[in-house]
C-alpha positions in Angstrom: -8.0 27.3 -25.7 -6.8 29.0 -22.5 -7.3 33.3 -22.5 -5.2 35.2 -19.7 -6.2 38.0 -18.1 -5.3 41.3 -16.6 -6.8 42.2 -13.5 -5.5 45.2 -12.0 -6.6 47.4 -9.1 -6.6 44.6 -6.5 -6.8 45.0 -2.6 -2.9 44.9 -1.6 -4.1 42.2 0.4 -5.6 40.2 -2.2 -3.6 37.0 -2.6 -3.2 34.4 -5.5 -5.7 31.9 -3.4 -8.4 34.5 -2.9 -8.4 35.9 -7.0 -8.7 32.1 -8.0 -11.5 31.6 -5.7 -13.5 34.9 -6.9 -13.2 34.0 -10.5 -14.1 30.5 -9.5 -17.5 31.7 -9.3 -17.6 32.5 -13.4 -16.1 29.4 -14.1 -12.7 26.9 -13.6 -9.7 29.1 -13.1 -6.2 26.9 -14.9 -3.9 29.6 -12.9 -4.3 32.9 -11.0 -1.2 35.1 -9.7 -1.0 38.3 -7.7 2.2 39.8 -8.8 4.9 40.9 -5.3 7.4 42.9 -4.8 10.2 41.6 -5.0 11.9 42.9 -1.8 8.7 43.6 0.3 6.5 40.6 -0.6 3.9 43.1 -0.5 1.2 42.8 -3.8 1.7 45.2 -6.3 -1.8 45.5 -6.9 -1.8 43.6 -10.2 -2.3 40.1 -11.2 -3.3 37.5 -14.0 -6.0 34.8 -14.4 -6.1 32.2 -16.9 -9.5 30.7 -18.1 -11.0 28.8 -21.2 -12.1 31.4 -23.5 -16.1 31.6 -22.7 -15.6 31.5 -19.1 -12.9 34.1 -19.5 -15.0 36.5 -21.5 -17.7 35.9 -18.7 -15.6 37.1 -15.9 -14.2 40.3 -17.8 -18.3 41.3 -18.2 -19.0 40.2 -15.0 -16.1 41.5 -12.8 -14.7 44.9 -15.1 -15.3 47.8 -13.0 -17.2 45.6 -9.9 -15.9 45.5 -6.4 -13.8 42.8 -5.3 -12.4 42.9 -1.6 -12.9 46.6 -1.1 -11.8 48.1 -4.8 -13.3 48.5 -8.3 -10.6 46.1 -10.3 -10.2 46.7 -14.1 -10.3 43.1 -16.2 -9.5 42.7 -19.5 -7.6 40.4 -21.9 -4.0 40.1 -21.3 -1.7 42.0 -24.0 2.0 40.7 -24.6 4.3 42.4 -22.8 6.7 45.0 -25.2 10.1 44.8 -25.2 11.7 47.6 -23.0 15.2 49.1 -24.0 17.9 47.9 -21.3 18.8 50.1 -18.8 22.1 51.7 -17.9 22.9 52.4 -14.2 26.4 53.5 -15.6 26.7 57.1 -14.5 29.2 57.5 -17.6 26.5 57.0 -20.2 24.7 59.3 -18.8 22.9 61.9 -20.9 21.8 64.1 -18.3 24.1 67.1 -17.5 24.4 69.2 -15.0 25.7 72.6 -14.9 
């Protein structure tokens, strides 16, 4: 079974390539993605790797907190991401008030 992970803190010039190489090193990497913005293409300093279970629970001991290109990232397991209430750009629903 396949665990993803968080990896956060990256280099903002840390691409998808380079991650799946570094974790390479633990063990095989299924998929690695830097997350970009999407009207720069710049990194947004995030990303997610997915491993088989052992090797996955290798790389979070052997990379949480370690340098990788230039920054301490933060690795950990993956959590589902909530549900987020819609927002309203509609000025007319607007709560806010101004006096």
């Amino acid at each position: 079974m396949a665990k993803k992970l968080y990896v956060g803190n990256l280099s903002y010039g840390t691409t998808s390539e380079s991650l799946k190489a570094g974790f390479e090193k633990v063990g095989p990497v299924v998929d690695a993605i830097v997350l970009t913005d999407k009207m720069t293409g710049r990194s947004r300093g995030f990303g997610f790797v997915t491993m088989e279970d052992a090797d996955a629970d290798k790389a979070i001991a052997e990379f949480d907190g370690k340098d990788f290109e230039g920054r301490a990232i933060k690795v950990n397991e993956a959590k589902p991401m909530e549900e987020r209430p819609r927002r309203s750009f509609d000025s007319r629903n607007d709560t806010r008030r101004s006096f």
